[in-house]
C-alpha positions as CSV (number, residue, x, y, z in Angstrom):
1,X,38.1,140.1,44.5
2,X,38.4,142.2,41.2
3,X,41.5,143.1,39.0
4,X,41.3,146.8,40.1
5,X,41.7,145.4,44.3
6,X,43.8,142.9,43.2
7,X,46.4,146.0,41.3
8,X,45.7,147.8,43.9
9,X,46.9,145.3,46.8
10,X,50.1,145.1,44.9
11,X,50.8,148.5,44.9
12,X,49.8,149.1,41.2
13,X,47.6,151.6,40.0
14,X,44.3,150.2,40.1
15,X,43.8,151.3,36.0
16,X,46.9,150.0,34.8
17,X,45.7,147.2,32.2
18,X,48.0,144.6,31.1
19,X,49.6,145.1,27.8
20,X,48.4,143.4,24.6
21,X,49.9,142.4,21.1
22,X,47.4,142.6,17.9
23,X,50.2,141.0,16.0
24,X,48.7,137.1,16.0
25,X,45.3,138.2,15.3
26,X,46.5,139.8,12.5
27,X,48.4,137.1,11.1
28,X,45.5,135.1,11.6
29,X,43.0,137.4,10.1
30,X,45.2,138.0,6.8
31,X,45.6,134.3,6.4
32,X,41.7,133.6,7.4
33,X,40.8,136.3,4.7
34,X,42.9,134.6,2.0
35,X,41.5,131.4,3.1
36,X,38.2,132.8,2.3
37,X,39.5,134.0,-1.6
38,X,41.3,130.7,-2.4
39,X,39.4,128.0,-0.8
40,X,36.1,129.2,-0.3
41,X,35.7,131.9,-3.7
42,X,38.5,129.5,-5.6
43,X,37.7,126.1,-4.8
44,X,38.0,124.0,-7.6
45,X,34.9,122.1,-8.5
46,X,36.5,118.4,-8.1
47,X,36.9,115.7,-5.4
48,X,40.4,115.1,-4.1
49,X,41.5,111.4,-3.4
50,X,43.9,111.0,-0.7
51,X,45.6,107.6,-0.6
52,X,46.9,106.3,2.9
53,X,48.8,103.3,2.3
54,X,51.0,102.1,-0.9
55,X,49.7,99.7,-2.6
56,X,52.5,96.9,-1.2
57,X,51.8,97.5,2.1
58,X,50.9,94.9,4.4
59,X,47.6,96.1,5.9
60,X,45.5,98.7,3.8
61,X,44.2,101.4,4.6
62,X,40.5,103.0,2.7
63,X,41.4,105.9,0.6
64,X,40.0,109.7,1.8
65,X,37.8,111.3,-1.0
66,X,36.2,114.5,0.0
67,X,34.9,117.4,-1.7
68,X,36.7,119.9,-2.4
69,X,33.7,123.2,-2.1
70,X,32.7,121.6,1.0
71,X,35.9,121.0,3.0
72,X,37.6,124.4,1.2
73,X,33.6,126.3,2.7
74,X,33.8,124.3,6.0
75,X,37.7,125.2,6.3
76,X,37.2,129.0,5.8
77,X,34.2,129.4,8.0
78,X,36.7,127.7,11.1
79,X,39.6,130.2,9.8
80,X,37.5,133.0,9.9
81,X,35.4,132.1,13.2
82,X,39.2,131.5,14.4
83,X,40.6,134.8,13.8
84,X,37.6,136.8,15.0
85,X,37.9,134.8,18.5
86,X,41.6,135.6,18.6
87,X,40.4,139.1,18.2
88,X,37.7,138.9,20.9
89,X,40.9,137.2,23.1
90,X,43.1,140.6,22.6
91,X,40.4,143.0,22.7
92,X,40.0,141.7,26.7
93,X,43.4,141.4,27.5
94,X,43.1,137.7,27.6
95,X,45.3,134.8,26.2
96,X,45.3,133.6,22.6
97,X,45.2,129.4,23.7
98,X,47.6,127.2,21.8
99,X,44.8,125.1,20.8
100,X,43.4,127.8,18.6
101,X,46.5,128.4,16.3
102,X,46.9,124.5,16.3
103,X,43.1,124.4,14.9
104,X,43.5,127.2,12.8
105,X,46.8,125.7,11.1
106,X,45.4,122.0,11.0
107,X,42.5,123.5,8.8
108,X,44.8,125.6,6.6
109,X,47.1,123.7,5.8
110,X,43.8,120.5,5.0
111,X,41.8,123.4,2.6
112,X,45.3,124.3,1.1
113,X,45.9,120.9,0.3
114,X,43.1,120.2,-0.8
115,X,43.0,123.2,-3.1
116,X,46.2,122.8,-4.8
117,X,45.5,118.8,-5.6
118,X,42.0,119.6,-7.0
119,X,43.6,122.0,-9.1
120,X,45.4,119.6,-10.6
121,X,45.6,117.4,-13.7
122,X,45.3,114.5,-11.2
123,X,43.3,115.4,-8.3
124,X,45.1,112.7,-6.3
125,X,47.7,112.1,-3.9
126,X,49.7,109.7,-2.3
127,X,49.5,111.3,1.9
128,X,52.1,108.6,2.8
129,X,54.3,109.8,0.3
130,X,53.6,113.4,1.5
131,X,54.2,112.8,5.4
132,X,56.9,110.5,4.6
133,X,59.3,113.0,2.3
134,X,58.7,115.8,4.6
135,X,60.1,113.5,7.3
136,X,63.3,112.7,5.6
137,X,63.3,117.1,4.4
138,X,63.3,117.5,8.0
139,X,66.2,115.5,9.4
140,X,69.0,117.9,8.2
141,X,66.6,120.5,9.8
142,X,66.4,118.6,12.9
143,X,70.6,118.3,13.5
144,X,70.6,121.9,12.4
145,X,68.2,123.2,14.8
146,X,69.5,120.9,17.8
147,X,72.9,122.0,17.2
148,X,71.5,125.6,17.6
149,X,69.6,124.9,20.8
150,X,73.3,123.9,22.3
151,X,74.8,126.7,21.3
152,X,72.4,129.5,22.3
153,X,71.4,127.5,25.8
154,X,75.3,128.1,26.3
155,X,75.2,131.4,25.6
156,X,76.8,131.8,21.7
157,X,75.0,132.6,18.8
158,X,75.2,129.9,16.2
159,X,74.8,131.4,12.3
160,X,77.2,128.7,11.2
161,X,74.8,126.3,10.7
162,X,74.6,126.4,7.5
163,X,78.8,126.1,6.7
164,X,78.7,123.3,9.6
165,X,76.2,121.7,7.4
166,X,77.7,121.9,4.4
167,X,81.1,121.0,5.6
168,X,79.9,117.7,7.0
169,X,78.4,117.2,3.9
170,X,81.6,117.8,2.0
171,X,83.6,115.1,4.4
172,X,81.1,112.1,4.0
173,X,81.2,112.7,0.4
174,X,84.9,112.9,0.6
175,X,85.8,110.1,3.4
176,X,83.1,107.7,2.3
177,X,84.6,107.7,-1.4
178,X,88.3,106.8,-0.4
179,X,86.9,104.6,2.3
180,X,83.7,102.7,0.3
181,X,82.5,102.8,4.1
182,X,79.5,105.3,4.8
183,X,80.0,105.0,8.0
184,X,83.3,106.5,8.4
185,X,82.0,109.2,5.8
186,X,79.5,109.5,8.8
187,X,82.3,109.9,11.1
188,X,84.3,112.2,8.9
189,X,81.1,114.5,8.9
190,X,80.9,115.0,12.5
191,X,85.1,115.8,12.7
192,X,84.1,118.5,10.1
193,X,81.1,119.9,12.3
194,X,83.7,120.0,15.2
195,X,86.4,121.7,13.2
196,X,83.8,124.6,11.8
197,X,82.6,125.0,15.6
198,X,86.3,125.2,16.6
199,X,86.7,128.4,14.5
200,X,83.8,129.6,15.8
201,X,84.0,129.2,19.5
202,X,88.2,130.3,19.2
203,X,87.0,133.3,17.8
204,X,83.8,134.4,19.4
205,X,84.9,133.0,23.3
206,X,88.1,133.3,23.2
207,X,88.8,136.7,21.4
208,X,85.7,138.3,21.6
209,X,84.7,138.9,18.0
210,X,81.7,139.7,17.8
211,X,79.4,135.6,17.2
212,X,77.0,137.1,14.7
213,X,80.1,138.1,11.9
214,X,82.0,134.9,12.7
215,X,79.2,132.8,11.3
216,X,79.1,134.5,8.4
217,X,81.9,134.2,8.1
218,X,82.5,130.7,8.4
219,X,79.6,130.3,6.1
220,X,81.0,132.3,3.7
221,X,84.3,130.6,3.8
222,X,83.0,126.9,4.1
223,X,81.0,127.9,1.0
224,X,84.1,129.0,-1.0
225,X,86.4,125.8,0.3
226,X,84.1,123.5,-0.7
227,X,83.0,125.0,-3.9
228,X,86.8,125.1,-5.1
229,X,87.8,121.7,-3.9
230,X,84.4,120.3,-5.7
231,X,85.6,122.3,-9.2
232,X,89.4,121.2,-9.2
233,X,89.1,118.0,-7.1
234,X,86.0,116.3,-7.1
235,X,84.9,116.9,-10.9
236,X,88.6,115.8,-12.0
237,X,87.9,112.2,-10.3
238,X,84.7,111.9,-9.0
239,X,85.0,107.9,-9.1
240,X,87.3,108.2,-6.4
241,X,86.9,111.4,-4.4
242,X,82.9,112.3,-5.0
243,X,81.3,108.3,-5.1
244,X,80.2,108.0,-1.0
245,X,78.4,104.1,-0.4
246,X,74.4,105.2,0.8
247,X,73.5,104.3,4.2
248,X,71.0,101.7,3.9
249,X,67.1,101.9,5.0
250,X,66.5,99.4,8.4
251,X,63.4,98.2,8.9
252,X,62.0,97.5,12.4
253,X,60.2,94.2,12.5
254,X,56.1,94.6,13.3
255,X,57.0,98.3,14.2
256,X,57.6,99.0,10.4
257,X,54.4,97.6,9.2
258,X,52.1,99.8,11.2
259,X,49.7,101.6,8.5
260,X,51.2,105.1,7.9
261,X,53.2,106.4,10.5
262,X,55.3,102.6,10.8
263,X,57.3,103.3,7.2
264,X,58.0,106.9,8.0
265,X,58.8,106.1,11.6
266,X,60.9,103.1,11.8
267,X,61.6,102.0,7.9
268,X,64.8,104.9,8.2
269,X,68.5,105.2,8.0
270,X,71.4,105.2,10.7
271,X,71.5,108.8,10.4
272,X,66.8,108.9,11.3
273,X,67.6,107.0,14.4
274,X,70.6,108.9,15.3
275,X,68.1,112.1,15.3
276,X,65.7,110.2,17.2
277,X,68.7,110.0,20.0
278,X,69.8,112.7,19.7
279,X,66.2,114.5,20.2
280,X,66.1,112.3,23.3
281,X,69.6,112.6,24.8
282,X,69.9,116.6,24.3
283,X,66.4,117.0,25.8
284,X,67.0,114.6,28.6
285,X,70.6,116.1,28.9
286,X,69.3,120.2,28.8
287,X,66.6,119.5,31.4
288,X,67.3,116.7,33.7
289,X,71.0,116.5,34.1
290,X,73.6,118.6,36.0
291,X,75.3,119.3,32.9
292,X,72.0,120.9,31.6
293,X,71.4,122.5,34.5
294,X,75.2,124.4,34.1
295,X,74.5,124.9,30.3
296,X,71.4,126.6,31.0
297,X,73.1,129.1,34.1
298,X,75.6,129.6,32.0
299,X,73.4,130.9,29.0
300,X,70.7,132.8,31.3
301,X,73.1,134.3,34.0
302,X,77.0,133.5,33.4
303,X,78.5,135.6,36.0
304,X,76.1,134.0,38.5
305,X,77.4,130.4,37.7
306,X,80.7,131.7,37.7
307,X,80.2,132.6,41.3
308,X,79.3,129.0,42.3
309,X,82.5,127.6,40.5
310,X,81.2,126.8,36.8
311,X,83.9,127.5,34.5
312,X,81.8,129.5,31.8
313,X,84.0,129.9,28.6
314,X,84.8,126.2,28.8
315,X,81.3,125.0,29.4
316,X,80.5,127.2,26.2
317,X,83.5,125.9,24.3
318,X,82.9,122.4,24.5
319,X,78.9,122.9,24.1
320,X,79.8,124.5,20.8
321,X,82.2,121.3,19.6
322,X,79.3,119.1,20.7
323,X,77.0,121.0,18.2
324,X,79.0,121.3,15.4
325,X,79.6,117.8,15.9
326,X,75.5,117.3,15.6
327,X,75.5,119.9,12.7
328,X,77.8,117.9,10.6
329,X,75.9,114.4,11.4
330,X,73.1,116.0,9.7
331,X,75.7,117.9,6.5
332,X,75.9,113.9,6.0
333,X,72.1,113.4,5.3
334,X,73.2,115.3,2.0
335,X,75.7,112.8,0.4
336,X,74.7,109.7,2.6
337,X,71.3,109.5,2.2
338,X,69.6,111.7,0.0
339,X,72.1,111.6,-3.2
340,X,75.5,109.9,-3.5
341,X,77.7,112.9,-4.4
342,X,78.4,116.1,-3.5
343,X,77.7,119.5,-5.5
344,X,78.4,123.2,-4.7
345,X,76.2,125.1,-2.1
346,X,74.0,121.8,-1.8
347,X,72.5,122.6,1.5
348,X,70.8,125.2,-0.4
349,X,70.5,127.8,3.3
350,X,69.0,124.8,5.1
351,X,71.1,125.9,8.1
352,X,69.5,129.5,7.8
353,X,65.6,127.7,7.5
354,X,66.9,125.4,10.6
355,X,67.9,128.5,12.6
356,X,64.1,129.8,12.1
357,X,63.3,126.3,13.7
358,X,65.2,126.9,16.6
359,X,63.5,130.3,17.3
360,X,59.7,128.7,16.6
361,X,60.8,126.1,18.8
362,X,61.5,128.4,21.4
363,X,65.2,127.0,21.9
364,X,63.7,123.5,23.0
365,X,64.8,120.4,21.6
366,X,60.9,119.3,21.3
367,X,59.7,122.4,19.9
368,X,62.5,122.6,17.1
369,X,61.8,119.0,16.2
370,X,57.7,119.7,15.5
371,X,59.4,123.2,14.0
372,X,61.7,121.6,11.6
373,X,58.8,119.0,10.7
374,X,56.7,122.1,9.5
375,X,59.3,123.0,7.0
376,X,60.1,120.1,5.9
377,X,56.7,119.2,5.0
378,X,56.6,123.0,3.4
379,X,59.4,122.2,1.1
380,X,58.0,118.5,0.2
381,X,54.6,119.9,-0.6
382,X,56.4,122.1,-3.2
383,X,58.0,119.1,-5.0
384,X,54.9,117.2,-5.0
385,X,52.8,120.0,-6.1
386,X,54.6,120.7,-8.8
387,X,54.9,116.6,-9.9
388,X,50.9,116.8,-9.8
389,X,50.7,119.6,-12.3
390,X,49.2,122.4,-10.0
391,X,48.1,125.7,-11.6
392,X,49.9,127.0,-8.6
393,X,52.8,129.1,-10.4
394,X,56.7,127.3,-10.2
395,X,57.9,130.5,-8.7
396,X,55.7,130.9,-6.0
397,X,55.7,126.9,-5.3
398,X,59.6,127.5,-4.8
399,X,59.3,130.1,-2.5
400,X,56.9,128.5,-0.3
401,X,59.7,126.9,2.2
402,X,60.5,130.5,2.9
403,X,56.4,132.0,3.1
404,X,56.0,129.4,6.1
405,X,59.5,130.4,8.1
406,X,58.9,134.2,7.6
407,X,55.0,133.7,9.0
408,X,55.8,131.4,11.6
409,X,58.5,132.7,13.1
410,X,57.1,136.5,12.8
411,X,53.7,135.2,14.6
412,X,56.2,133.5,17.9
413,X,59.2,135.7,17.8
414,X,57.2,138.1,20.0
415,X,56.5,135.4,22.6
416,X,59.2,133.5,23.2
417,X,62.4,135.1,24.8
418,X,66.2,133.8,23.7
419,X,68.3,132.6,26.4
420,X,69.4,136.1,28.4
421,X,73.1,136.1,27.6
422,X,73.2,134.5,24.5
423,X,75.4,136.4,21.7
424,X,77.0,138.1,24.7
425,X,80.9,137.4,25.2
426,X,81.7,136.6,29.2
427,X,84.6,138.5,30.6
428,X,85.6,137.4,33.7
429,X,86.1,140.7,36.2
């Protein structure tokens, strides 16, 4: 049976075609033609040594050479052969397939590499090192982004992220010092998540002010509080008030010595494992549980569950505690983990970057995970590019983080569709 009978029998007019979007063919065609400038025109005449394992590790791995005119041609022939497909795709009304985009990015992302490190004073790098700092860039993401994918299931915007952040940051700085215990700085962190989300939910459920300007808000005001407390409290005495105890790496017996993917994966902090549950448990909980199942009705179509007994504002009020509680676990990466003090602003609009990975991830706790990944590798590759000596300019290196979030989530946005009633207060009639 054709399309036109098949319209037809549906009561459609039989020439009605199915809208299309040129949008991701041409992101895909910009990025395929600068492809073809930089690592096809551009490619530095050098090979590019890529070194798997450290040189301690237990079994080693052969390093990767390859050449970097042949994989920079062979990479820009797939981007451009990629792009013209997705064009082929959209001029037929057809599907752009996920496997094409993943394609497309694995071999940009390979030729960019590549580029950049052949275009360096050393054209070598450690890929260990690589995957395993965007890891640990990530897990602040992660919490940030999970704590987002509670709140909007629930039905509230979150933009707080990045005071929630911060604040937990501030408190495991703060309780860890007059404790020496990082674990109740740990603690502390999540009670300051809470307390930003308690702000936010009184204001935005309760009283009806309008979620979007309560977050900013709250980051604005986080942002001051802590910056004034840091300048008259913390630089006075930082012995006592800004000296947190660092959560220790744990290793994994046998699990920690698998070649690559074993130190990244299971050589991690308390607060890496707690993402790992907390990945699992909000996943399992959203999706599989009769809690999900309310947090989800109540986000999609409140008055509905409101009809079958769900209490709305109080499922949204405590989903919102529970986020800023995840929120400030991950404020506590900051001064825990990654230094052993706290300084103004030092989430640096993390929480703004982890929002982006909430969208990409198309408010699923899997697809923010793998989004969150993607900028934290973006804002590790800067730090290592500019170690190697890259002709790549400082300022353009910086803003790189930012270049990924504003492409990916302009090439999704489109596709993906935010919980129905999130951002919108429920009033009970």
């Amino acid at each position: 049976m054709s399309t036109a009978t098949t319209l037809a029998s549906k009561g459609q007019p039989a020439d009605v075609k199915p809208i299309r979007s040129w949008k991701t063919p041409v992101i895909l065609g910009v990025l395929a033609i600068l492809g073809f400038i930089m690592f096809g025109l551009g490619s530095p005449a050098s090979e590019v040594t890529f070194r798997l394992t450290d040189a301690n590790a237990a079994i080693q791995l052969p390093d990767i050479v390859v050449s970097a005119p042949v994989l920079g041609w062979i990479a820009t022939v797939v981007l451009l052969a990629s792009a013209a497909y997705a064009f082929v795709l959209v001029s037929r009304y057809q599907h752009i397939p996920g496997w094409l985009i993943a394609v497309f990015a694995v071999f940009f992302i390979a030729a960019f590499l590549t580029w950049a490190v052949g275009s360096a004073r050393s054209p070598s790098v450690a890929l260990y090192g690589l995957l395993a700092g965007s890891f640990t860039l990530a897990f602040p993401l992660i919490f940030g982004s999970l704590s987002g994918v509670l709140c909007e299931r629930s039905g509230v915007v979150n933009i707080a992220i990045e005071g929630q952040l911060l604040f937990g940051a501030f408190a495991a700085a703060v309780a860890g010092s007059l404790s020496g215990n990082a674990f109740v700085g740990l603690f502390a962190a999540a009670i300051a998540g809470v307390l930003v989300s308690l702000v936010l939910a009184v204001f935005s459920i309760k009283y009806i002010v309008n979620q979007v300007i309560v977050g900013v808000v709250l980051n604005v005001l986080v942002s001051g509080l802590t910056g004034f407390l840091f300048s008259t409290v913390l630089s006075a005495d930082s012995a006592k008030w800004n000296s947190p105890p660092r959560l220790d790496k744990i290793a994994i017996p046998l699990l920690s010595d698998i070649p690559i993917l074993g130190p990244i994966l299971f050589d991690q902090s308390v607060i890496g494992y707690l993402m790992y549950i907390a990945v699992a448990a909000i996943y399992f909980g959203l999706f599989h549980t009769k809690w999900g199942l309310r947090t989800r009705a109540v986000g999609e179509h409140p008055k509905a569950a409101d009809t079958v007994g769900i209490n709305v504002n109080r499922m949204r009020f405590w989903n919102v505690l529970l986020a800023g509680a995840v929120a400030g676990v991950g404020g506590a990466f900051f001064t825990l983990v990654s230094v052993s003090s706290f300084n103004r602003d030092m989430t640096s609009g993390q929480g703004y970057i982890a929002l982006a990975a909430l969208i990409l991830g198309r408010w699923n706790p899997i697809g923010a995970l793998f989004a969150a990944l993607l900028f934290g590798f973006a804002s590790n590759l800067q730090s290592v590019l500019s170690l190697l000596g890259t002709p790549v300019p400082n300022q353009f290196l910086a803003m790189l983080p930012y270049v990924v979030t504003i492409f990916a989530v302009a090439g999704v946005v489109g596709k993906s569709r935010a919980p129905a009633a999130s951002g919108i207060p429920y009033i009970k009639s």
